[in-house]
mmCIF file of the N, C-alpha and C atoms, coordinates in Angstrom:
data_MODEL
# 
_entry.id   MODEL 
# 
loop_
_atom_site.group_PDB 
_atom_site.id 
_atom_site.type_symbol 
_atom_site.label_atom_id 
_atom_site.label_alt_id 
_atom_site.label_comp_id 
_atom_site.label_asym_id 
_atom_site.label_entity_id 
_atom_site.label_seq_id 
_atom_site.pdbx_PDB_ins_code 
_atom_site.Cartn_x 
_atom_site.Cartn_y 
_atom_site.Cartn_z 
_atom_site.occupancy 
_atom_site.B_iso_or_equiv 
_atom_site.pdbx_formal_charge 
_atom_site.auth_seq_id 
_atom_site.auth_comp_id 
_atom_site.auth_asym_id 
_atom_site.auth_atom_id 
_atom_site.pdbx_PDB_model_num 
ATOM 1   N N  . UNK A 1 1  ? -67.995 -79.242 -15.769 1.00 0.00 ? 1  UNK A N  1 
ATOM 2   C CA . UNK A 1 1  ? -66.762 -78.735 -16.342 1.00 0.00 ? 1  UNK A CA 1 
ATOM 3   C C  . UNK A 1 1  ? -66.994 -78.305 -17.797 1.00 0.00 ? 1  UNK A C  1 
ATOM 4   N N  . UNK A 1 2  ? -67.486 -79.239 -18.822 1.00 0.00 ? 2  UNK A N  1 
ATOM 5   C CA . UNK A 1 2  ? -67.916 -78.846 -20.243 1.00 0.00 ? 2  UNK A CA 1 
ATOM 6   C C  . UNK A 1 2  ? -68.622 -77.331 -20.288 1.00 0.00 ? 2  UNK A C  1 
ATOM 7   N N  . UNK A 1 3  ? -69.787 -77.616 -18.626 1.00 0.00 ? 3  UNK A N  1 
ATOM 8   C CA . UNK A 1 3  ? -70.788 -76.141 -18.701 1.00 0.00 ? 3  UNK A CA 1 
ATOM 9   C C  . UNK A 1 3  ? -69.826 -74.871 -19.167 1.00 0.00 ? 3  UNK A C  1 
ATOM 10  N N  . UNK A 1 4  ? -68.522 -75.245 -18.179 1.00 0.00 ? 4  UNK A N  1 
ATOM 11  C CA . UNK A 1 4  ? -67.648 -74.111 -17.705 1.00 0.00 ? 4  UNK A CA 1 
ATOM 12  C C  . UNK A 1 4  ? -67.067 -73.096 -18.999 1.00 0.00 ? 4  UNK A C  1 
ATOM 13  N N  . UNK A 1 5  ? -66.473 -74.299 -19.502 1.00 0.00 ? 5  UNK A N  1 
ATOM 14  C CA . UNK A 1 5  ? -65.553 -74.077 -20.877 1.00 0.00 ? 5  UNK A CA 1 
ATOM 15  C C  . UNK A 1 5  ? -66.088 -74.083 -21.756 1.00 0.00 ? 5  UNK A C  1 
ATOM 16  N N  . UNK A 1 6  ? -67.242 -74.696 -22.122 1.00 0.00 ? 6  UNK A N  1 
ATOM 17  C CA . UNK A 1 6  ? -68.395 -73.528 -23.375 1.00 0.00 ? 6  UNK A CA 1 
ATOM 18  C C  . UNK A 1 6  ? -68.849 -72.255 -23.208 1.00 0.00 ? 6  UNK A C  1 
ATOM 19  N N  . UNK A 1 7  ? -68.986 -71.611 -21.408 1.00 0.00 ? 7  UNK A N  1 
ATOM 20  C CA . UNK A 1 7  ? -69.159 -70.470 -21.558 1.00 0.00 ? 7  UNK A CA 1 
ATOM 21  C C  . UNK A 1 7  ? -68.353 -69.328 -21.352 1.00 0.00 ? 7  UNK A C  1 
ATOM 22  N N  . UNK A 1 8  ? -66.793 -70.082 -20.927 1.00 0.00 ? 8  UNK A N  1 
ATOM 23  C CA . UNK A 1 8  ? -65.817 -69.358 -20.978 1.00 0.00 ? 8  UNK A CA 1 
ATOM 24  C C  . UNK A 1 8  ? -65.585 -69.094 -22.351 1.00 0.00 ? 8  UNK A C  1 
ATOM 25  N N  . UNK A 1 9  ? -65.227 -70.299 -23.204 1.00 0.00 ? 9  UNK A N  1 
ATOM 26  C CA . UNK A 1 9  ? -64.936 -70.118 -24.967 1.00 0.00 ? 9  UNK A CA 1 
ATOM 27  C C  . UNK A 1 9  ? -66.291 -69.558 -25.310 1.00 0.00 ? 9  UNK A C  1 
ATOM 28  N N  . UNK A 1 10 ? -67.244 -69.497 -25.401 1.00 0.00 ? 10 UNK A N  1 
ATOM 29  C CA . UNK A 1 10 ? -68.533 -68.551 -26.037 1.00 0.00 ? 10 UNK A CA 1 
ATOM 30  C C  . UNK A 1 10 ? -68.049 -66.945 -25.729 1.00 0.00 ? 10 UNK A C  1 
ATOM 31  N N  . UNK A 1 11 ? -67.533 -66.748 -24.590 1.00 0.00 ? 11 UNK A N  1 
ATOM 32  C CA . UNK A 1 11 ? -67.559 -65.289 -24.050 1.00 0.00 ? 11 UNK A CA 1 
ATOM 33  C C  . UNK A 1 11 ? -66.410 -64.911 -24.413 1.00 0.00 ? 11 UNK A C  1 
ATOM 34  N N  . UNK A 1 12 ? -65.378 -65.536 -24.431 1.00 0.00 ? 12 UNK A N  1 
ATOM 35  C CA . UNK A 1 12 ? -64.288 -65.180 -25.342 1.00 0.00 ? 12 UNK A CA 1 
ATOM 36  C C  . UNK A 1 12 ? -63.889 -64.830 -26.877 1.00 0.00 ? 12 UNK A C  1 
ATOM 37  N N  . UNK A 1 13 ? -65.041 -65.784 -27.689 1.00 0.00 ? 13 UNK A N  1 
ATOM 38  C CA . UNK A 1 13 ? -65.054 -65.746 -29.277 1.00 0.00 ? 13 UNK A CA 1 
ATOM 39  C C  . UNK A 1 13 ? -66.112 -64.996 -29.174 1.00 0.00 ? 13 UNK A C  1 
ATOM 40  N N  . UNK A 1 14 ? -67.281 -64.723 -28.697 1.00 0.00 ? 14 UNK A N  1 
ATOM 41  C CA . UNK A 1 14 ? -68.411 -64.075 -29.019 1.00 0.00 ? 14 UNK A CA 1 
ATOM 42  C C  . UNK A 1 14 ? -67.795 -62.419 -29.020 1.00 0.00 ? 14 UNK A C  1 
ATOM 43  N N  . UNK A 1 15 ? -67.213 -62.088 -28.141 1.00 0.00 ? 15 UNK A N  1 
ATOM 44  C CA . UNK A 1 15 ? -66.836 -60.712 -27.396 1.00 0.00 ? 15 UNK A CA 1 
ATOM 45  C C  . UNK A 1 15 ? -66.062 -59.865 -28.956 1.00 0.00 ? 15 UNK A C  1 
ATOM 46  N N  . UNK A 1 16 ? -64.951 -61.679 -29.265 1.00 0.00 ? 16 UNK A N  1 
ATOM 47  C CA . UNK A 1 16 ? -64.059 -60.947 -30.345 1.00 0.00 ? 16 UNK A CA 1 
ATOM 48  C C  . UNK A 1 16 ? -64.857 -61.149 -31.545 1.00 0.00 ? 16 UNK A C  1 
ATOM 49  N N  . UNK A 1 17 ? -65.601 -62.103 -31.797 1.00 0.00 ? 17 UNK A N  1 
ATOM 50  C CA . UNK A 1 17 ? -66.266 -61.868 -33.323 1.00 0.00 ? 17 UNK A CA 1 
ATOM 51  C C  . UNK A 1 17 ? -67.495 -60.536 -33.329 1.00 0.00 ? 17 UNK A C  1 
ATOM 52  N N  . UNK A 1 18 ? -67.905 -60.125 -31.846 1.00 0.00 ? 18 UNK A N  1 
ATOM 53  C CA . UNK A 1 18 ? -68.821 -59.412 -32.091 1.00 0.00 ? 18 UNK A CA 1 
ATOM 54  C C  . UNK A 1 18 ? -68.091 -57.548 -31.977 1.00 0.00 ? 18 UNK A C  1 
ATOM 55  N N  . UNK A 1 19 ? -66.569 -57.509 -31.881 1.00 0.00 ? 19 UNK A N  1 
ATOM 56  C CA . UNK A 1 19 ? -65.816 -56.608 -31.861 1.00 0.00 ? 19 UNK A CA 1 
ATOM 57  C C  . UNK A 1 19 ? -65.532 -56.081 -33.734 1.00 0.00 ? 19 UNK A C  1 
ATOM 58  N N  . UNK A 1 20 ? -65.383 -57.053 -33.766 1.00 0.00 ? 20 UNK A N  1 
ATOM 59  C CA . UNK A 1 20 ? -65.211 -57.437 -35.580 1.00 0.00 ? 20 UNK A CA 1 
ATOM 60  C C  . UNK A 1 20 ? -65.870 -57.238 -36.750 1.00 0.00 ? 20 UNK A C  1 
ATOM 61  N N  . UNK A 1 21 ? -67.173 -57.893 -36.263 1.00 0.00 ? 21 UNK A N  1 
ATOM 62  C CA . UNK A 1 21 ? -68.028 -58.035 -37.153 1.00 0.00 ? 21 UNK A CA 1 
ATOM 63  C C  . UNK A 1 21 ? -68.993 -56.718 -36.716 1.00 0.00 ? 21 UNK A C  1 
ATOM 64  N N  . UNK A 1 22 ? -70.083 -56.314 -35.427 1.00 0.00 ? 22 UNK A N  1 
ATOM 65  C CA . UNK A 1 22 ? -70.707 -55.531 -35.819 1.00 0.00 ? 22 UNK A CA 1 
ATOM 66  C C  . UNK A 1 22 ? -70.211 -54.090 -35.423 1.00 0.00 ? 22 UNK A C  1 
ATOM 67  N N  . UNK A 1 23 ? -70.744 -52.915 -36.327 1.00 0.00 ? 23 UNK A N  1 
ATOM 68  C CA . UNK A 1 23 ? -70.159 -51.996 -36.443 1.00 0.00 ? 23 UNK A CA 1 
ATOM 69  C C  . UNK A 1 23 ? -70.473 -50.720 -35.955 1.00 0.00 ? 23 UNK A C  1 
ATOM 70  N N  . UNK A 1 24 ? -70.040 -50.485 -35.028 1.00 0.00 ? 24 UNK A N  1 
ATOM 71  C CA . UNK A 1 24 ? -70.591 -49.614 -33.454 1.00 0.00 ? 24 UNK A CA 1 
ATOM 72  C C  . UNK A 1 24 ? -69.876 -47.919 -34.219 1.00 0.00 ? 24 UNK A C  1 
ATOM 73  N N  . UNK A 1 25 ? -70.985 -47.749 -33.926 1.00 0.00 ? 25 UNK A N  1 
ATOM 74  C CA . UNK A 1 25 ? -70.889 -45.983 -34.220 1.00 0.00 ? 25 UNK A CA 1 
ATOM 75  C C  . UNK A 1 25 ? -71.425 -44.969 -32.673 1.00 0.00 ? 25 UNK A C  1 
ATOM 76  N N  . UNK A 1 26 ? -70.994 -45.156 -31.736 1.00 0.00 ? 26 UNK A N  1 
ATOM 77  C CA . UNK A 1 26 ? -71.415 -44.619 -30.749 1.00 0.00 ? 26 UNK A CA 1 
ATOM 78  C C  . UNK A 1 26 ? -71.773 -42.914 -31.038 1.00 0.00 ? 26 UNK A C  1 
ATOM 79  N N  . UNK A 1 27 ? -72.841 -42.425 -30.255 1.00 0.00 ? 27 UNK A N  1 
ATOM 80  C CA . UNK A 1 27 ? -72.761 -41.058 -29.957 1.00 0.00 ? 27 UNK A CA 1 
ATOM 81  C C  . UNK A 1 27 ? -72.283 -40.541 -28.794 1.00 0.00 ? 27 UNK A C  1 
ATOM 82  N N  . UNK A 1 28 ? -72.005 -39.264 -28.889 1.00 0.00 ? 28 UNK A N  1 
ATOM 83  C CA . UNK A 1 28 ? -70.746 -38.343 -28.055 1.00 0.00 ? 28 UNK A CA 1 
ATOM 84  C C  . UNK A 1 28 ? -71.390 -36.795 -28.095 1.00 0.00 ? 28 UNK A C  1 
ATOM 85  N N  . UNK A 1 29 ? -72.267 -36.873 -27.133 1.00 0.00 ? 29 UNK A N  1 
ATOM 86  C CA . UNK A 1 29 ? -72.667 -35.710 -26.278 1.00 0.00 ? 29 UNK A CA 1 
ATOM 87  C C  . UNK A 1 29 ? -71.683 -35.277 -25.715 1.00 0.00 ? 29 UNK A C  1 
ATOM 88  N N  . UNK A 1 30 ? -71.571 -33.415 -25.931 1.00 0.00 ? 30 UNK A N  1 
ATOM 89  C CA . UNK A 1 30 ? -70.608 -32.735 -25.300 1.00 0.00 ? 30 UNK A CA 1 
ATOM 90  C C  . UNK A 1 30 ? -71.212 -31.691 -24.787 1.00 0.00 ? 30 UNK A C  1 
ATOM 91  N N  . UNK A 1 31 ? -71.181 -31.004 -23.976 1.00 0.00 ? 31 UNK A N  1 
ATOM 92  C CA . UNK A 1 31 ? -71.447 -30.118 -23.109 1.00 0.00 ? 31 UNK A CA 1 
ATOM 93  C C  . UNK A 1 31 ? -70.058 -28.796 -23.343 1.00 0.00 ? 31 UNK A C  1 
ATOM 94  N N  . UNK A 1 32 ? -70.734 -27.609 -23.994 1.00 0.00 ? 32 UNK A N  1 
ATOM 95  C CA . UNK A 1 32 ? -69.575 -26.613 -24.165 1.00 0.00 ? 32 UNK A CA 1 
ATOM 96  C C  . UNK A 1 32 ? -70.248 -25.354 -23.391 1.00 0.00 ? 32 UNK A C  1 
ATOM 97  N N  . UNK A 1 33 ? -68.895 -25.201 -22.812 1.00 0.00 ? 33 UNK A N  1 
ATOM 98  C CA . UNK A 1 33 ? -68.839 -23.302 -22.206 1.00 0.00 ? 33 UNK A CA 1 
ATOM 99  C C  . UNK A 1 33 ? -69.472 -22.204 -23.300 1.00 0.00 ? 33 UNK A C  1 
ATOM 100 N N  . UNK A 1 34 ? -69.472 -21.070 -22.494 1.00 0.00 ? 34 UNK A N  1 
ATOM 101 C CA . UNK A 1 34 ? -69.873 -19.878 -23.007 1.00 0.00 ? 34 UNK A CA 1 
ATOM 102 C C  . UNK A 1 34 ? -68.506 -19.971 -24.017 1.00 0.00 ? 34 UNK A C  1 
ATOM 103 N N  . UNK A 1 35 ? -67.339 -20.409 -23.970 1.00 0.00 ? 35 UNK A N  1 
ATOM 104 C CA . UNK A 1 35 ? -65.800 -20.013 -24.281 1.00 0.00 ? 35 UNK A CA 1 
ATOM 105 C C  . UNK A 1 35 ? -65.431 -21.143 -25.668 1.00 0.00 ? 35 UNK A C  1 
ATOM 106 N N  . UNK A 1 36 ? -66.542 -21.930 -25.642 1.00 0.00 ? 36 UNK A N  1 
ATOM 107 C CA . UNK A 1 36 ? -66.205 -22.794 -26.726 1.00 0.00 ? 36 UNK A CA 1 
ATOM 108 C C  . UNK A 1 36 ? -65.425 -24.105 -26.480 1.00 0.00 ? 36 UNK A C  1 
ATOM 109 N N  . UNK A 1 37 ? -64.939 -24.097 -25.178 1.00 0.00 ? 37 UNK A N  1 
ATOM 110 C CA . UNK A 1 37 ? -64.771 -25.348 -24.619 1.00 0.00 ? 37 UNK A CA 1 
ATOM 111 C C  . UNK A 1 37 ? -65.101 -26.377 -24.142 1.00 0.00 ? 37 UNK A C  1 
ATOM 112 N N  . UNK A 1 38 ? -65.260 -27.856 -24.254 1.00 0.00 ? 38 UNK A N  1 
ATOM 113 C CA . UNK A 1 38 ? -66.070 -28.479 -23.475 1.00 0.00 ? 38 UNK A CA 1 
ATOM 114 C C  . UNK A 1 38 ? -65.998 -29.126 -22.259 1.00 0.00 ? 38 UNK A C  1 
ATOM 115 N N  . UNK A 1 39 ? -66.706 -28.667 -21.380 1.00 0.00 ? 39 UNK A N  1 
ATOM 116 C CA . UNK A 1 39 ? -66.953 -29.304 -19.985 1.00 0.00 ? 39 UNK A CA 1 
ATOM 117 C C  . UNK A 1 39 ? -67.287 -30.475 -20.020 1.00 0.00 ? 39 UNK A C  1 
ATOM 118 N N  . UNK A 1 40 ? -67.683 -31.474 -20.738 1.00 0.00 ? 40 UNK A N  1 
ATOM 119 C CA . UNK A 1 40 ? -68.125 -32.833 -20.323 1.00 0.00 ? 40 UNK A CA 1 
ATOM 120 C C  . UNK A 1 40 ? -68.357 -33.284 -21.603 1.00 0.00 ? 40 UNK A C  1 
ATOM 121 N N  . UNK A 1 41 ? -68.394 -34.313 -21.733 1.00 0.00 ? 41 UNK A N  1 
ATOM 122 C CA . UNK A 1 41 ? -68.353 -35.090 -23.130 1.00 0.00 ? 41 UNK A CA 1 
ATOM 123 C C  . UNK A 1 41 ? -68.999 -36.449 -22.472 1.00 0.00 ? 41 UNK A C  1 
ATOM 124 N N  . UNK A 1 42 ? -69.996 -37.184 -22.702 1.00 0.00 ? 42 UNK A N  1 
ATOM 125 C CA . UNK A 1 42 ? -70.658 -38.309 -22.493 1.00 0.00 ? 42 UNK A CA 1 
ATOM 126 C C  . UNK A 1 42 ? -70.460 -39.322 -23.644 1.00 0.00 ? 42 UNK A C  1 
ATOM 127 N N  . UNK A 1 43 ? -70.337 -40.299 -23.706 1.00 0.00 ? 43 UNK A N  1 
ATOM 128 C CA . UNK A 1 43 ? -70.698 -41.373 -24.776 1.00 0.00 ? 43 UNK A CA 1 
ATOM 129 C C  . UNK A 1 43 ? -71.662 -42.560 -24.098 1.00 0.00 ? 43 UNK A C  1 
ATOM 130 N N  . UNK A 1 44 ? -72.416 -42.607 -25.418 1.00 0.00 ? 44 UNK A N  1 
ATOM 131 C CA . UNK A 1 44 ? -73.731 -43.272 -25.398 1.00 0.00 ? 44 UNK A CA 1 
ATOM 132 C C  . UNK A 1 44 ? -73.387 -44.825 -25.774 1.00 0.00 ? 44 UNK A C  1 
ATOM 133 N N  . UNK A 1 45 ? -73.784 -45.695 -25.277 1.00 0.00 ? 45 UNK A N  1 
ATOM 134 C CA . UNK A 1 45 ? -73.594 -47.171 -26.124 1.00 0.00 ? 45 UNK A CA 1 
ATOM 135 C C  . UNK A 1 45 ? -75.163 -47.786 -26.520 1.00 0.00 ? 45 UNK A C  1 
ATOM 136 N N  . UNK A 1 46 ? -74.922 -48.644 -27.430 1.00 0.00 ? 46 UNK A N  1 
ATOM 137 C CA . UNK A 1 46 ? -76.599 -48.443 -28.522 1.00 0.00 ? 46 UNK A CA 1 
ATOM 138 C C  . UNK A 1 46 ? -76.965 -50.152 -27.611 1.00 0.00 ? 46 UNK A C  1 
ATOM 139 N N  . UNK A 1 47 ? -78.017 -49.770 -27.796 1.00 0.00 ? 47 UNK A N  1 
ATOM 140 C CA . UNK A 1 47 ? -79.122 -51.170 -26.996 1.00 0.00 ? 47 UNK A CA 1 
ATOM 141 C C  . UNK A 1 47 ? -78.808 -52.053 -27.900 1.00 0.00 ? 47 UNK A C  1 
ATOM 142 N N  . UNK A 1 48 ? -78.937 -52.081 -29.145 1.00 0.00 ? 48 UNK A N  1 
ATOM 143 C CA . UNK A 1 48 ? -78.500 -52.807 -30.777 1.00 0.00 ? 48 UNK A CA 1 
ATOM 144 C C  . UNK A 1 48 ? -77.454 -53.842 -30.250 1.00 0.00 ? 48 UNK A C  1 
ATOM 145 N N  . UNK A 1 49 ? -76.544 -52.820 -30.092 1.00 0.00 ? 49 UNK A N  1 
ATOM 146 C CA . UNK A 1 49 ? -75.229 -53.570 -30.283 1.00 0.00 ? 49 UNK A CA 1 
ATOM 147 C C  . UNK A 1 49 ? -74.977 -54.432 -29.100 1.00 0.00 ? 49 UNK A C  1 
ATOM 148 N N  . UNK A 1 50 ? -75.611 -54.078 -27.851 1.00 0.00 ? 50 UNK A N  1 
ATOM 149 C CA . UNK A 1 50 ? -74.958 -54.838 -26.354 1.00 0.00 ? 50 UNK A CA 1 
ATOM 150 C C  . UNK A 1 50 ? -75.870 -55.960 -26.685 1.00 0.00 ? 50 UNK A C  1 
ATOM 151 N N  . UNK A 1 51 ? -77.309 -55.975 -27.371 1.00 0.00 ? 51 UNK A N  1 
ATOM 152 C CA . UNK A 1 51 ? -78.220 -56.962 -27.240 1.00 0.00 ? 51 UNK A CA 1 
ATOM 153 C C  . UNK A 1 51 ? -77.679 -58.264 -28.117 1.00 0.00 ? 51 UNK A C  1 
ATOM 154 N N  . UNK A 1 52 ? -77.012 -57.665 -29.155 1.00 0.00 ? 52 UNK A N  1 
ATOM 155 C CA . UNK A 1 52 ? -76.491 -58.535 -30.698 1.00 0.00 ? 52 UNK A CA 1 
ATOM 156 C C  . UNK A 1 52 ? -75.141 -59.117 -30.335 1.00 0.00 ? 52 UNK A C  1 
ATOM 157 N N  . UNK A 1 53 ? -74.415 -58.459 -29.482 1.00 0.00 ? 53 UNK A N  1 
ATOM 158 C CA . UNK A 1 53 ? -73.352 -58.996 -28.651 1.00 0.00 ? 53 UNK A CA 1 
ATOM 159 C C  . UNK A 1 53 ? -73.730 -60.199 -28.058 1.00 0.00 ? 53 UNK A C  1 
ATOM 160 N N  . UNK A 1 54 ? -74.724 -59.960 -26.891 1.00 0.00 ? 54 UNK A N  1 
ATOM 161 C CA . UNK A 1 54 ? -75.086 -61.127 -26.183 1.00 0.00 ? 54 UNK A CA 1 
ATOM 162 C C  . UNK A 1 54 ? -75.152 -61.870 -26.947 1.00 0.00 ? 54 UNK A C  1 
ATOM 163 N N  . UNK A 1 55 ? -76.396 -62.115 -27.561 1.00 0.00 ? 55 UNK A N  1 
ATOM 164 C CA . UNK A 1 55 ? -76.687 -63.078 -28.254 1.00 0.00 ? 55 UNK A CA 1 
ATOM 165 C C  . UNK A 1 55 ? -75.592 -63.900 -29.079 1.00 0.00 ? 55 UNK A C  1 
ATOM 166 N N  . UNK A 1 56 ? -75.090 -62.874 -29.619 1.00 0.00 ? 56 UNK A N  1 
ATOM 167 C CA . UNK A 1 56 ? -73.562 -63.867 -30.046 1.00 0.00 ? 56 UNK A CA 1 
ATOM 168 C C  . UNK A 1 56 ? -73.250 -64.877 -29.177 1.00 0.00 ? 56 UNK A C  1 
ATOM 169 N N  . UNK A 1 57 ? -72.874 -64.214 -28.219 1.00 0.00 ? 57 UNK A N  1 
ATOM 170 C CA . UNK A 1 57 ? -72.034 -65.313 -27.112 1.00 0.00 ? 57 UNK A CA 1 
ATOM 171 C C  . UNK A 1 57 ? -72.696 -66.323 -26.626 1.00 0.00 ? 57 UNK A C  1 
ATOM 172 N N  . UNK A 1 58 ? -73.582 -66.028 -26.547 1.00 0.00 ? 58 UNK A N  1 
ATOM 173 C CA . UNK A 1 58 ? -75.159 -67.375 -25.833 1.00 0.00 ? 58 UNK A CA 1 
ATOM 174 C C  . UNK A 1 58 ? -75.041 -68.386 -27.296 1.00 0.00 ? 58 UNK A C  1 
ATOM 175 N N  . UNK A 1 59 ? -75.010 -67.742 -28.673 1.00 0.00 ? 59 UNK A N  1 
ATOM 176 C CA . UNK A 1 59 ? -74.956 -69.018 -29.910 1.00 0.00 ? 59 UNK A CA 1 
ATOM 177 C C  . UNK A 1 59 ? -73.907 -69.341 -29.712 1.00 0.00 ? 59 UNK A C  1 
ATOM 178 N N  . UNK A 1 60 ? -72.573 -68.708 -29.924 1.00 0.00 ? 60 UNK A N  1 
ATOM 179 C CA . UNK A 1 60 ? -71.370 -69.193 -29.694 1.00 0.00 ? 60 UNK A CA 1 
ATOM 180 C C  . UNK A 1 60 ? -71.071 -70.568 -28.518 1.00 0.00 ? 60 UNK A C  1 
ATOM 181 N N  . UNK A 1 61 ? -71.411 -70.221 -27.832 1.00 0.00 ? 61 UNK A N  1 
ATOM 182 C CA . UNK A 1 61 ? -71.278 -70.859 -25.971 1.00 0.00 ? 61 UNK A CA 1 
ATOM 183 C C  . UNK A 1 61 ? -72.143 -72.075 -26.474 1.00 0.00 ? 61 UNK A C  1 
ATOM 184 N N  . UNK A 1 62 ? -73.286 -72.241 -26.863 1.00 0.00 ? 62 UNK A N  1 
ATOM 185 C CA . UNK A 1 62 ? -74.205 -73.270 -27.202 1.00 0.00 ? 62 UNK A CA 1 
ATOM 186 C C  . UNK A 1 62 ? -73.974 -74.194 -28.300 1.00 0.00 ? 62 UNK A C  1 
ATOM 187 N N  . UNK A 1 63 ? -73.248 -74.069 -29.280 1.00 0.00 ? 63 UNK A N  1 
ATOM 188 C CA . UNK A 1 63 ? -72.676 -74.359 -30.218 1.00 0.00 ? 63 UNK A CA 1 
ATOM 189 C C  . UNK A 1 63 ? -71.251 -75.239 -29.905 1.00 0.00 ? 63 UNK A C  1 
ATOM 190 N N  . UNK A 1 64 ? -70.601 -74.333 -29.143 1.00 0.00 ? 64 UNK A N  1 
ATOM 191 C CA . UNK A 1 64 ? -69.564 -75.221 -28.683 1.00 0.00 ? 64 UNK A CA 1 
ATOM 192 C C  . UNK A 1 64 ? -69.768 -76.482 -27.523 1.00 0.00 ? 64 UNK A C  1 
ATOM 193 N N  . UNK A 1 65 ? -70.844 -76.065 -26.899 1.00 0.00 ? 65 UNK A N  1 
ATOM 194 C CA . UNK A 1 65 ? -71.444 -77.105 -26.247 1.00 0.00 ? 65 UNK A CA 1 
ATOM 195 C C  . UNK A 1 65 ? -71.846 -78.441 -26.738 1.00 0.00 ? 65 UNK A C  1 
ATOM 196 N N  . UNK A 1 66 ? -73.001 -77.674 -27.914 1.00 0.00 ? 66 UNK A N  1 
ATOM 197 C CA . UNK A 1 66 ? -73.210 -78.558 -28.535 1.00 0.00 ? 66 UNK A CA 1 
ATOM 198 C C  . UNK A 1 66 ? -71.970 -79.547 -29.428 1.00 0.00 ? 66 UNK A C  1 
ATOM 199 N N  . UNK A 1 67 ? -71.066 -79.207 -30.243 1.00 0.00 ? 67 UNK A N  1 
ATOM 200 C CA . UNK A 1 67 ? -70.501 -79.704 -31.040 1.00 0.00 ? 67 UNK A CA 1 
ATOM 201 C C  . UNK A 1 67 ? -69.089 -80.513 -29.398 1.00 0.00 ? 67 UNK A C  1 
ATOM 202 N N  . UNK A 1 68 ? -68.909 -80.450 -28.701 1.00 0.00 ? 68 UNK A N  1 
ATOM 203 C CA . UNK A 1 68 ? -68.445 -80.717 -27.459 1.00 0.00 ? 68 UNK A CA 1 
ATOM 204 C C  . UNK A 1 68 ? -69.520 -82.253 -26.957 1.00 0.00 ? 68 UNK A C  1 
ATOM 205 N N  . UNK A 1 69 ? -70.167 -82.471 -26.806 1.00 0.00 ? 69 UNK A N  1 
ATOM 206 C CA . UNK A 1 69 ? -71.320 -83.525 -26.563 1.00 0.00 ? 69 UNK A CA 1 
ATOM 207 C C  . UNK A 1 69 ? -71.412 -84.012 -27.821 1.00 0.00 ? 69 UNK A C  1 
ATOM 208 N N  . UNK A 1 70 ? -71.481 -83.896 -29.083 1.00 0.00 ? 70 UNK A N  1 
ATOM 209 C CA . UNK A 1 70 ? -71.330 -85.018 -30.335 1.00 0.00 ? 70 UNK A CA 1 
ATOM 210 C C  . UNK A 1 70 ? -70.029 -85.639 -30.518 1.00 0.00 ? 70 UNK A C  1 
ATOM 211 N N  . UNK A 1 71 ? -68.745 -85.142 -29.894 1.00 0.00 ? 71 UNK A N  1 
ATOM 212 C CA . UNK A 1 71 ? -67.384 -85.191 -30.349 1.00 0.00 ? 71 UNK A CA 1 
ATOM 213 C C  . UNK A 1 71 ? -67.507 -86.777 -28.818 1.00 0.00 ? 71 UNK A C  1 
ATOM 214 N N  . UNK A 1 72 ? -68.043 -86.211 -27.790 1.00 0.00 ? 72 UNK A N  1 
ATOM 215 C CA . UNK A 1 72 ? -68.195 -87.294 -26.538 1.00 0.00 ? 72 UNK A CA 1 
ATOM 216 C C  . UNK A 1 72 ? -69.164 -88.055 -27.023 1.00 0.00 ? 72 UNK A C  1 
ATOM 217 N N  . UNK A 1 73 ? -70.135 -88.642 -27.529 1.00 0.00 ? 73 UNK A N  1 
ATOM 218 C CA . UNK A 1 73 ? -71.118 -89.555 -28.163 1.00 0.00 ? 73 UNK A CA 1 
ATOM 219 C C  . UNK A 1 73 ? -70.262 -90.249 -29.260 1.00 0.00 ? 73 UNK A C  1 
ATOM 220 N N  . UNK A 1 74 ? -69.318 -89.487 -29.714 1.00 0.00 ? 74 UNK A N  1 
ATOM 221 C CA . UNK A 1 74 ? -68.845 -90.137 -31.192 1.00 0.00 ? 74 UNK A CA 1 
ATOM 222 C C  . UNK A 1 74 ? -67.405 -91.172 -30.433 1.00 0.00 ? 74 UNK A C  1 
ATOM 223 N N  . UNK A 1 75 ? -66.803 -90.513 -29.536 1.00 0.00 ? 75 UNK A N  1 
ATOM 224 C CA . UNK A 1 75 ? -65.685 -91.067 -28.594 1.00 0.00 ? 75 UNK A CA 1 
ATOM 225 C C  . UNK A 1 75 ? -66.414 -92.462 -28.271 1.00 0.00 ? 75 UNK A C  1 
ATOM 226 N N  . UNK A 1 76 ? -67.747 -91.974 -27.644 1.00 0.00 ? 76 UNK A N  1 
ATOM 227 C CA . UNK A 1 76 ? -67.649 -93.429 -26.991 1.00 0.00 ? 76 UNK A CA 1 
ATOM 228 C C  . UNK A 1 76 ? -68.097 -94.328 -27.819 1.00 0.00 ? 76 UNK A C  1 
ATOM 229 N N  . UNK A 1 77 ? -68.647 -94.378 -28.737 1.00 0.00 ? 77 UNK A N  1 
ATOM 230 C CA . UNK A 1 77 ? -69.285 -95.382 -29.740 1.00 0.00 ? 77 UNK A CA 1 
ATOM 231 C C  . UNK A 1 77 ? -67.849 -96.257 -30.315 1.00 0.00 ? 77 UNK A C  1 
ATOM 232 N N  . UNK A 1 78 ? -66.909 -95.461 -30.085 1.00 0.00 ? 78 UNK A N  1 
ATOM 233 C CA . UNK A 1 78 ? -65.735 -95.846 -30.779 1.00 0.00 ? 78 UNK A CA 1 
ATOM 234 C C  . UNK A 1 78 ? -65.386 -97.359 -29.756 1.00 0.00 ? 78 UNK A C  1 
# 
């Protein structure tokens, strides 16, 4: 159950601190007519950012784990 809810709360705070904090500039390939219009427009997402994301959430998730298992060690000593 602890597994559950550290990696639910990791994927939840990681997602929003990593919305926040790093700063995504995507590129936007467009595809234009002879007419100056564009037929297709693509956007790119950067390896950077999905990789720095993760990782957020894996420290996040581990962290709360961790500090989750000292808060239960400290309970029971009590």
């Amino acid at each position: 159950m602890k597994r559950w809810i550290s990696l639910l709360g990791g994927l939840i705070i990681g997602i929003i601190l990593s919305y926040f904090t790093l700063d995504y500039k995507g590129w936007t390939l467009e595809y234009i007519d002879e007419n100056g219009k564009t037929i297709k427009a693509i956007n790119e997402l950067d390896f950077d950012l999905i990789t720095n994301s993760v990782l957020i959430v894996i420290g996040i998730s581990i962290l709360i784990y961790g500090i989750w298992t000292l808060i239960e060690k400290k309970t029971k000593d009590l």
